[in-house]
C-alpha positions in Angstrom: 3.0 -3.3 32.6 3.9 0.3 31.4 3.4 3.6 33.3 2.5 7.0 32.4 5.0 9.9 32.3 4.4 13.6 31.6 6.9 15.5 30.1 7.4 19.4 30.6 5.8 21.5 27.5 8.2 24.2 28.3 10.9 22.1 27.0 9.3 22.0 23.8 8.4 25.3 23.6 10.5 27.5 25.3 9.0 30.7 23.8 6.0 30.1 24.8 4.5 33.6 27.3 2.5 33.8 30.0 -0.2 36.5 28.2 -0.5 34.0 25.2 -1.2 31.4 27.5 -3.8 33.3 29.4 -5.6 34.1 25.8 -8.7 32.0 24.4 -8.2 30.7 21.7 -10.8 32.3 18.7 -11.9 30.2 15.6 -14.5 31.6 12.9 -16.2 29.0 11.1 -14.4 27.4 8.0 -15.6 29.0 4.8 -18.4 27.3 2.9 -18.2 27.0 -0.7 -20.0 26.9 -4.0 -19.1 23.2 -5.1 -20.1 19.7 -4.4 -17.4 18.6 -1.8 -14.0 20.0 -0.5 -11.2 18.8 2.2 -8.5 21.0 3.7 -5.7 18.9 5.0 -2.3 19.2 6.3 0.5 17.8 4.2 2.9 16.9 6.7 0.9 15.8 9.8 -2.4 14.4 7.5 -4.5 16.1 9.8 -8.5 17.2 8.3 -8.7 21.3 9.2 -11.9 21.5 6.9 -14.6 19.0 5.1 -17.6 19.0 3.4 -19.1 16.0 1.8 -15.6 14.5 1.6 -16.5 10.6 1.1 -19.4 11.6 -1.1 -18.1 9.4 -3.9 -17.6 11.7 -7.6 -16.6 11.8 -11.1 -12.6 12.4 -11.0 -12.4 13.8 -14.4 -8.5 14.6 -15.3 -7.8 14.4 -11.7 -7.6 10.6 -11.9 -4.0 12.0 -14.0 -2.4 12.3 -10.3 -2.6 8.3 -9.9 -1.5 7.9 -13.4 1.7 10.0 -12.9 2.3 8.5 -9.3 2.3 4.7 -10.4 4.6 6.3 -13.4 7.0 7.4 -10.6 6.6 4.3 -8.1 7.5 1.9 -11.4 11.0 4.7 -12.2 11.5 4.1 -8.3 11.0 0.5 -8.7 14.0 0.3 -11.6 11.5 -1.1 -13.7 11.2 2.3 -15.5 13.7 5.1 -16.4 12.9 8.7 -17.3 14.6 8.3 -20.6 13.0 5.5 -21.5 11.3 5.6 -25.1 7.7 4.7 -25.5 6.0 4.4 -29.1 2.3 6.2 -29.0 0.1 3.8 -30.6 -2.8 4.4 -32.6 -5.1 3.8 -29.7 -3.8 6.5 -27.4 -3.5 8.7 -30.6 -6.9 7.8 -31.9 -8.1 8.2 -28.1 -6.2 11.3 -26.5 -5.1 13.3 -30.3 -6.2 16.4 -31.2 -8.9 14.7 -33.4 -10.5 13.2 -30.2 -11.3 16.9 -28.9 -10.0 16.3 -25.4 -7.0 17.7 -23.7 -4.1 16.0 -25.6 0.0 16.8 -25.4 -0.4 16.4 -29.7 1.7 13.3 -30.3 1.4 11.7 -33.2 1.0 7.8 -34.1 3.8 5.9 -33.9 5.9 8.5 -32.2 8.7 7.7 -29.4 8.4 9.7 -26.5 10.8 9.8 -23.8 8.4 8.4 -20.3 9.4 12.1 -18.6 8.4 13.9 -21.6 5.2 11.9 -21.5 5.1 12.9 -17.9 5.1 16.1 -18.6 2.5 15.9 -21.0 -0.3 13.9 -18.5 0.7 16.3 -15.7 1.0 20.3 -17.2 -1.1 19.7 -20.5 -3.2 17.2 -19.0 -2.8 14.8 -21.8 -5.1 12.0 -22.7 -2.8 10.8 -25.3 -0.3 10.9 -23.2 -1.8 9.1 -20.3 -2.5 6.4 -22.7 0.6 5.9 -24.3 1.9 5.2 -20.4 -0.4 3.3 -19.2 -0.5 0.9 -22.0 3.7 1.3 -21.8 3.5 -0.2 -18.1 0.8 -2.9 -18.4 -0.4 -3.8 -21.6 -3.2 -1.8 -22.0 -5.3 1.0 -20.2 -7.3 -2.0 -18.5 -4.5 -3.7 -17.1 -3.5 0.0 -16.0 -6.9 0.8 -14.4 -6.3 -2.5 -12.4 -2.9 -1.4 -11.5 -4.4 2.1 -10.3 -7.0 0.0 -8.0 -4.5 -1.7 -6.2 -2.5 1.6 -5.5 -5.3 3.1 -4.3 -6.0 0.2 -2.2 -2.1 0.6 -0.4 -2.4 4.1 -0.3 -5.9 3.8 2.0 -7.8 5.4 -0.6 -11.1 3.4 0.3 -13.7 4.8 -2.3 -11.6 5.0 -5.6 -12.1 2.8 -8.5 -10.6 3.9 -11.9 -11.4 2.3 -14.9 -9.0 4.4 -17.0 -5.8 6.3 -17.0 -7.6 9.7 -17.9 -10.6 10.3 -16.0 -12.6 10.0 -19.1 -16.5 9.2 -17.8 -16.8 5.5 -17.4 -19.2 3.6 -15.2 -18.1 3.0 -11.8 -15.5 5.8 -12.4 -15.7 7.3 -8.8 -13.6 8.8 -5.8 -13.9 11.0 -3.0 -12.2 14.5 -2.2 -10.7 12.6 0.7 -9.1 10.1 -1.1 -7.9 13.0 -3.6 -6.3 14.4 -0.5 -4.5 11.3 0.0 -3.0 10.8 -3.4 -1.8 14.2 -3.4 -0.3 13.9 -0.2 1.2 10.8 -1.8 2.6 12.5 -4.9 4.2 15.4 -3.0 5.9 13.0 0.2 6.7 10.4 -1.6 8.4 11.6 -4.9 9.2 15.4 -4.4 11.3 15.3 -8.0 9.1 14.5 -10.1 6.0 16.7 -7.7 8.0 19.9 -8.6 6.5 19.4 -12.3 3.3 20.3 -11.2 4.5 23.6 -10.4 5.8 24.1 -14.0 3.8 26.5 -15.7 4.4 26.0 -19.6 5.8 22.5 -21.8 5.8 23.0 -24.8 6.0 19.7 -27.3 5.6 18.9 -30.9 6.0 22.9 -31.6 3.1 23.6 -29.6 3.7 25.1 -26.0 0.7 24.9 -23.8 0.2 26.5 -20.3 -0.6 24.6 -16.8 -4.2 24.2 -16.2 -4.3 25.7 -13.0 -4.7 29.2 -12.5 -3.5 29.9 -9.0 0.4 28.8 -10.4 0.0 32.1 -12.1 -1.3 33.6 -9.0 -0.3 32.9 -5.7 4.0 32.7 -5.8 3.4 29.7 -2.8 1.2 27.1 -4.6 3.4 24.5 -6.5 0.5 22.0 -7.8 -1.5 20.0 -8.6 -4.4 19.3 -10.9 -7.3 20.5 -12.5 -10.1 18.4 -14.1 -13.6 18.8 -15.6 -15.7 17.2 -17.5 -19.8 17.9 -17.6 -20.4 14.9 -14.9 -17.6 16.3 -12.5 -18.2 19.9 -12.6 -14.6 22.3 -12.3 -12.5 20.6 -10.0 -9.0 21.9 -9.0 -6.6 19.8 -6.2 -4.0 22.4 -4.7 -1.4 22.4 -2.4 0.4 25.6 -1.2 3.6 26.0 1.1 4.3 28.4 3.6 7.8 28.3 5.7 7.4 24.7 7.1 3.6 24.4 6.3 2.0 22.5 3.6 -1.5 22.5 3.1 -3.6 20.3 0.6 -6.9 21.5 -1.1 -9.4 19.2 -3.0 -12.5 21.4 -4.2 -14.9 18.9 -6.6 -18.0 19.9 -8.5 -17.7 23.9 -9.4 -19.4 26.0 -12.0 -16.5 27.1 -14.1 -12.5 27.4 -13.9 -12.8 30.5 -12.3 -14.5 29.5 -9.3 -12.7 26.6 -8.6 -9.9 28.7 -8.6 -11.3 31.2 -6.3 -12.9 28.9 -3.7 -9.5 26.4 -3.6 -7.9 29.8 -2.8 -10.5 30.8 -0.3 -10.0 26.9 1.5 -5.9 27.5 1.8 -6.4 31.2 3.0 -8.3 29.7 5.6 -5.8 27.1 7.0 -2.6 29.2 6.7 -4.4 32.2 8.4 -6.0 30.0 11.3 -3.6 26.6 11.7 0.2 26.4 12.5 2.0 23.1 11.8 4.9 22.2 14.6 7.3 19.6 13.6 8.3 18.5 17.2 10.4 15.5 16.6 12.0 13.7 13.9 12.1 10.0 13.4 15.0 8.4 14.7 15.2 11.4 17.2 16.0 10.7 20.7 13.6 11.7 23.3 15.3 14.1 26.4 14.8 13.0 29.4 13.5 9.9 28.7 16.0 7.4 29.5 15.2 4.7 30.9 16.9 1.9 33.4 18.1 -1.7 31.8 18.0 -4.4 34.1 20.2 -7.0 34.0 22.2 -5.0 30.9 25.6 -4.4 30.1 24.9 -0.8 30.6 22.1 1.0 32.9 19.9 2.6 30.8 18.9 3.0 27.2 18.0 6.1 24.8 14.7 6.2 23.5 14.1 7.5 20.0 11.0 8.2 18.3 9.9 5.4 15.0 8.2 8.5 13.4 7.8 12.1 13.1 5.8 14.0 15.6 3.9 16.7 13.6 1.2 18.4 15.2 -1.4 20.7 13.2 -3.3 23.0 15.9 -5.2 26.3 16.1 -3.0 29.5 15.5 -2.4 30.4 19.2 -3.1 27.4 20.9 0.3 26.0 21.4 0.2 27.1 25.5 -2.4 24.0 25.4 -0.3 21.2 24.0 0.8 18.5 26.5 3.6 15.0 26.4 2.9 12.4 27.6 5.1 8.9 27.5 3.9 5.3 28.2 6.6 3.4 28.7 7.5 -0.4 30.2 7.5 -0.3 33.8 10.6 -3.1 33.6 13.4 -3.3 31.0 15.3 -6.5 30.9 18.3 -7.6 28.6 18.4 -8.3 25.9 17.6 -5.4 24.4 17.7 -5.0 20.7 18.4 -1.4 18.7 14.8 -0.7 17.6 12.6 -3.0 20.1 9.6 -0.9 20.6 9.5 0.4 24.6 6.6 2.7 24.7 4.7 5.4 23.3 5.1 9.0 23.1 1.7 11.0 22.8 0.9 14.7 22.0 -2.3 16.2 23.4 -4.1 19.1 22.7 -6.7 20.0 25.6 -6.6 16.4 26.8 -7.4 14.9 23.0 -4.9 13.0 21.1 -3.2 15.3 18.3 -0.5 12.7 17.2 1.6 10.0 18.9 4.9 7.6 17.8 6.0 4.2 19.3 9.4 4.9 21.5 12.2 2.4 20.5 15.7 1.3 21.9 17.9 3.6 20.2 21.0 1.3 21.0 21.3 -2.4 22.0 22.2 -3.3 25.3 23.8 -6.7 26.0 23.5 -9.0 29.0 25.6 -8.1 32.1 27.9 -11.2 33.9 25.6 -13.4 35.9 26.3 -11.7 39.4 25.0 -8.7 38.2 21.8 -10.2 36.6 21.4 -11.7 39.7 21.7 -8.5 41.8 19.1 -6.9 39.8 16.8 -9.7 40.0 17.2 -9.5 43.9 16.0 -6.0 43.4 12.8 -6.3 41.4 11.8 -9.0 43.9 12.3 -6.7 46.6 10.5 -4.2 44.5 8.0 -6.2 43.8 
């Protein structure tokens, strides 16, 4: 069994007054834009602050270049890659991405080696088919073996209505996802390899003699966004993901299906005015954190009691103002017996906002705590049955 304890806000936040308590909270409706779909998300807690047709399932056009760079980075992770590695440009992906196939290319030439982070640089700033090629036959074989590849990431990353059927976003049948499942990826790329995310935010690489700029406008115009991608092709309208940081606060904008570059510049930038000006992120608790005031009595142990610490981040993305509102609660086992291992899960530590769940983390053993001698054990056990 496992009972319910509330914990103090005013241990969280401390700063918190008794005016700004008092106040409503005031929320104007999210922007609506000119495009097909959008999401606005939060980078750090995942949490949706605005949606429009965000499963409707799309054309990816170059935006299918963020899975093809993040497989890129999961395989250098792996040690089954290296940044310096060389990788010979075939005909195909020249014939296929070049200047001579009239898409967006990084100009390498057939038969060319390329270091993989040069070639990186390429599918990511210059948004190069060639290049995009070159890898994805590099890692598996061919671009069908990569699209494969791509499908099972997307499975693992929860990314429920993607299907790629190439490494470049180049209209195929079946070539779908959603601005959701955008959202995910990008939230993917940035958390899960920050070295090779802070390319996106490079404006200029210049290759081959040629130097060409980053895609995406608001690099040049707003000094907080650092990525990510633009795409278009006449099937998926102007599409632009974006992700902007302010202090502690990321935020994650997918806009699909525009009428030009310019607008899905403008309306992404309209989507992450609205979060930052309207949403505050609080990181509350870090994993492996221990919990004050939540010790809890060990019977039968070695010791008393045990610290609990939290298995996750507690992150919580809530109305500008609204703070006053949030409440902890902790579910916890109503008896703790030794053994107890560093780790065992003990409970659950939940955030509310206005009574409805904003984010929670399982509460773990932060230490072990052995078996006392048998008189003690035996004490103990006199008092639970007492108890009852």
């Amino acid at each position: 069994m496992r009972r319910l304890k509330l914990v103090l806000l005013s241990l969280v936040f401390c700063t918190a007054t008794v005016a700004k308590a008092a106040a409503p909270v005031l929320m104007p409706a999210p922007p609506q834009l000119a495009a097909k779909a959008w999401i606005l998300i939060d980078a750090n807690s995942g949490k949706v602050l605005v949606e429009h047709n965000a499963d409707q399932e799309l054309p990816p056009a170059s935006l299918t270049k963020m899975m093809t760079s993040y497989i890129i980075s999961e395989e250098i992770a792996a040690g089954r890659l290296s940044e310096d590695t060389l990788v010979q440009v075939s005909e195909n992906a020249w014939r296929k991405g070049g200047f001579k196939s009239g898409s967006s290319t990084m100009a390498l030439e057939p038969r060319m080696e390329v270091k993989v982070i040069d070639l990186m640089r390429g599918v990511i700033i210059q948004s190069g088919n060639d290049a995009s090629i070159a890898l994805a036959e590099h890692v598996a074989g061919s671009e069908e073996a990569f699209a494969d590849v791509m499908n099972q990431q997307a499975h693992l990353l929860g990314m429920t209505h993607s299907n790629y059927a190439n490494s470049t976003g180049w209209p195929a049948p079946g070539h779908l996802t959603t601005a959701r499942d955008l959202a995910i990826l990008a939230q993917a790329v940035i958390n899960d390899h920050p070295e090779h995310y802070a390319i996106y935010a490079e404006k200029y690489f210049k290759f081959n003699g040629i130097n060409q700029p980053n895609r995406n406008k608001l690099l040049f115009r707003n000094k907080f966004v650092d990525g990510l991608k633009t795409g278009y092709t006449k099937e998926s309208g102007y599409c632009l993901v974006a992700s902007e940081k302010r202090n502690d606060m990321r935020l994650i904008s997918v806009v699909l299906g525009t009428k030009s570059k310019e607008a899905r510049a403008a309306e992404s930038q309209r989507l992450l005015a609205y979060g930052f000006r309207y949403f505050e992120t609080y990181n509350l608790y870090s994993k492996n954190q221990v919990v004050p005031d939540l010790s809890q009595r060990v019977w039968g142990g070695a010791v008393d009691s045990v610290d609990l610490m939290l298995a996750n981040d507690v992150v919580a993305t809530i109305p500008r103002g609204a703070r006053d509102k949030l409440s902890l609660e902790s579910e916890i086992d109503t008896v703790i017996k030794a053994p107890v291992q560093a780790g065992q899960e003990l409970g659950l530590l939940r955030l509310k906002l206005d009574g409805e769940l904003v984010a929670e983390a399982p509460l773990l053993a932060a230490s072990s705590v052995e078996e006392a001698g048998f008189f003690s054990r035996m004490w103990d056990e006199l008092i639970l049955m007492i108890e009852g």
